[in-house]
N, C-alpha and C positions, 0 to 999 in steps of 0.2 A: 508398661507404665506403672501398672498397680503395683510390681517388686519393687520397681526403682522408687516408689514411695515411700514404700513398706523400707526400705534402709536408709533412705535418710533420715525417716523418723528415730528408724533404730540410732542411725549416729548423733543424732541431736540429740537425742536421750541420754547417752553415754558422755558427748560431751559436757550437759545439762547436768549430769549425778558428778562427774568430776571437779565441775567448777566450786557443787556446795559441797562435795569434800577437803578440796583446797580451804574453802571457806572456814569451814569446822575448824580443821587439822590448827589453821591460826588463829580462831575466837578459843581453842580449848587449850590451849598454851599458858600458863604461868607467866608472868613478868618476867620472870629469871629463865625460861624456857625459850622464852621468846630473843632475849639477849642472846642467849645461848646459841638456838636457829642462827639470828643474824649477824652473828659472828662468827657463820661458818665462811661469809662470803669476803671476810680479811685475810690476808698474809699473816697475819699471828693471832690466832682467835683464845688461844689460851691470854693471852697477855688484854684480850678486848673483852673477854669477858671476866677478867680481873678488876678491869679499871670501871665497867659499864654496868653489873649488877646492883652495885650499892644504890646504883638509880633508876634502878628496875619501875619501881612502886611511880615515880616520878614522870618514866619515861612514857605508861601506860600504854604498852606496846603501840605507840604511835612513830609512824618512820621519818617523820620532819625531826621530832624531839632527839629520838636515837640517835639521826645525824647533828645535829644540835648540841646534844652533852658530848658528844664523842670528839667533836668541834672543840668543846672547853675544857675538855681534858685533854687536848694536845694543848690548846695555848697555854693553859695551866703547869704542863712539864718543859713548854720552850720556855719560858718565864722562868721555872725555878734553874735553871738549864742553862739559861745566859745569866742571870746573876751570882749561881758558881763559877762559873767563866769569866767572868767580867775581875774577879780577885784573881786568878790565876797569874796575870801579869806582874805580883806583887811578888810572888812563889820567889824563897832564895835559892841561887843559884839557878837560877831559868838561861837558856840560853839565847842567844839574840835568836839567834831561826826561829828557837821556841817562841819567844815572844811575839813577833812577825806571824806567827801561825795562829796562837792566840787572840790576836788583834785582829787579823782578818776574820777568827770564827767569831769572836765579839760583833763585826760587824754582820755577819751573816744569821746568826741569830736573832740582833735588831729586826732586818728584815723578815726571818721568818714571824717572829710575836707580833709583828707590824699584818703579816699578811692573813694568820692568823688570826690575829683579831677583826681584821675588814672582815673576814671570813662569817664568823659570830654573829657581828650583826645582822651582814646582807641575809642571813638565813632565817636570825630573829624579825625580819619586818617583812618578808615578802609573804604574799600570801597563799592561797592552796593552793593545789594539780591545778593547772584548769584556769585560772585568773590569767590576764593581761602582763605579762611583761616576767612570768614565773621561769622560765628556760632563761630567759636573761639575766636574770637572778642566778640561776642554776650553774649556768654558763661564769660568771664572775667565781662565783665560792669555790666549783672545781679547778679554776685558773689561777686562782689564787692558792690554795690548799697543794696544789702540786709545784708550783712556786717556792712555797714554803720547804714543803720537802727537799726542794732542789738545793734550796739554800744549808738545809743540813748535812745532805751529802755534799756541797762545798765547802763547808768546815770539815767533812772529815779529810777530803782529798788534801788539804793542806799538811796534815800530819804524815802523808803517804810515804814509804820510802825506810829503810833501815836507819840513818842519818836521825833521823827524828824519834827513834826508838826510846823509851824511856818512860819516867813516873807523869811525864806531863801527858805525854800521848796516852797513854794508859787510862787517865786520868777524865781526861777530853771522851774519847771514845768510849768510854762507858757509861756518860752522861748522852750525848748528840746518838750513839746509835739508838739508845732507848727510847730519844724523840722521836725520832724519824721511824721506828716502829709503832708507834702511838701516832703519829700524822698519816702513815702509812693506811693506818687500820679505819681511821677515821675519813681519809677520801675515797677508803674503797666502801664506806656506808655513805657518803656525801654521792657517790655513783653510784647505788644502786638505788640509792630515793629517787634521782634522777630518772634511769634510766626506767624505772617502775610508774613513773608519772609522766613520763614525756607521751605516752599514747592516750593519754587526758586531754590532751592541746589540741583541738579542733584543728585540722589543717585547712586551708584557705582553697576553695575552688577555683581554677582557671577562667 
């Protein structure tokens, strides 16, 4: 009985010096350190921590904010993204497909700065880990945010094909992929706030 004591204490201990290491390793981080870290956990961390340093100082290594600017730097590029697009259909010599293609990614775009912006809000009002109704919250902004993205990969799918080849599709696709990489990067911090805060939520007794 007295060994089996004698190691659990020893493991509580170990666990006990890991946790304020964990601890340290992220109060001793930089702002720009800390973007850095958390933008190991996107699909393009080079391109997230391009966009998401400049608000380092802002962001105060906090992970509501992080997912919050990252938020309005995607709406920010669907916005500039669909009002390049939106002139495209003016483009001479466009051809009717092309335009049909262009119109529907007009519309899909809408959609995403639309979902994208519901997104912003619900993130900006809801309150900490831990409050009434925060996963429901959580639950919308991810449902929405990958909505978004879906809607960009259907603008591109429109352009798909040899047929469609040319300065318009070129054109398109090196605006929309570069959203859809910035929405990308942005719901994979939108899911890890999440997933980092969901064992906050008191779960309910039978």
């Amino acid at each position: 009985m007295a060994r089996l004591g004698f190691f659990v204490l020893v493991f509580s201990f170990v666990f006990y010096m890991a946790g304020i290491a964990a601890s340290a390793s992220t109060t001793t981080l930089t702002p720009r350190e800390y973007i850095v870290a958390s933008c190991k956990a996107t699909r393009y961390p080079a391109l997230c921590v391009e966009y998401l340093s400049g608000y380092a100082n802002a962001i105060r290594k906090n992970e509501q904010h992080l997912a919050q600017t990252a938020l309005s730097v995607s709406l920010s590029r669907a916005q500039s993204a669909a009002a390049y697009i939106a002139k495209m259909t003016r483009v001479r010599g466009i051809k009717p497909r092309e335009r049909q293609a262009v119109k529907d990614c007009i519309e899909n775009m809408g959609d995403t700065v639309d979902r994208l912006s519901q997104s912003v809000k619900e993130l900006s009002h809801m309150g900490r880990a831990g409050d009434e109704g925060f996963m429901l919250h959580m639950s919308n902004v991810q449902t929405w945010v990958s909505a978004a993205l879906t809607d960009e990969n259907t603008c591109l799918d429109g352009f798909a094909g040899r047929v469609m080849d040319g300065n318009i599709k070129v054109a398109v696709r090196r605006r929309i992929v570069h959203v859809a990489q910035v929405t990308s990067n942005a719901l994979a911090l939108v899911n890890r706030f999440a997933a980092r805060h969901r064992a906050a939520i008191p779960t309910e007794k039978p």
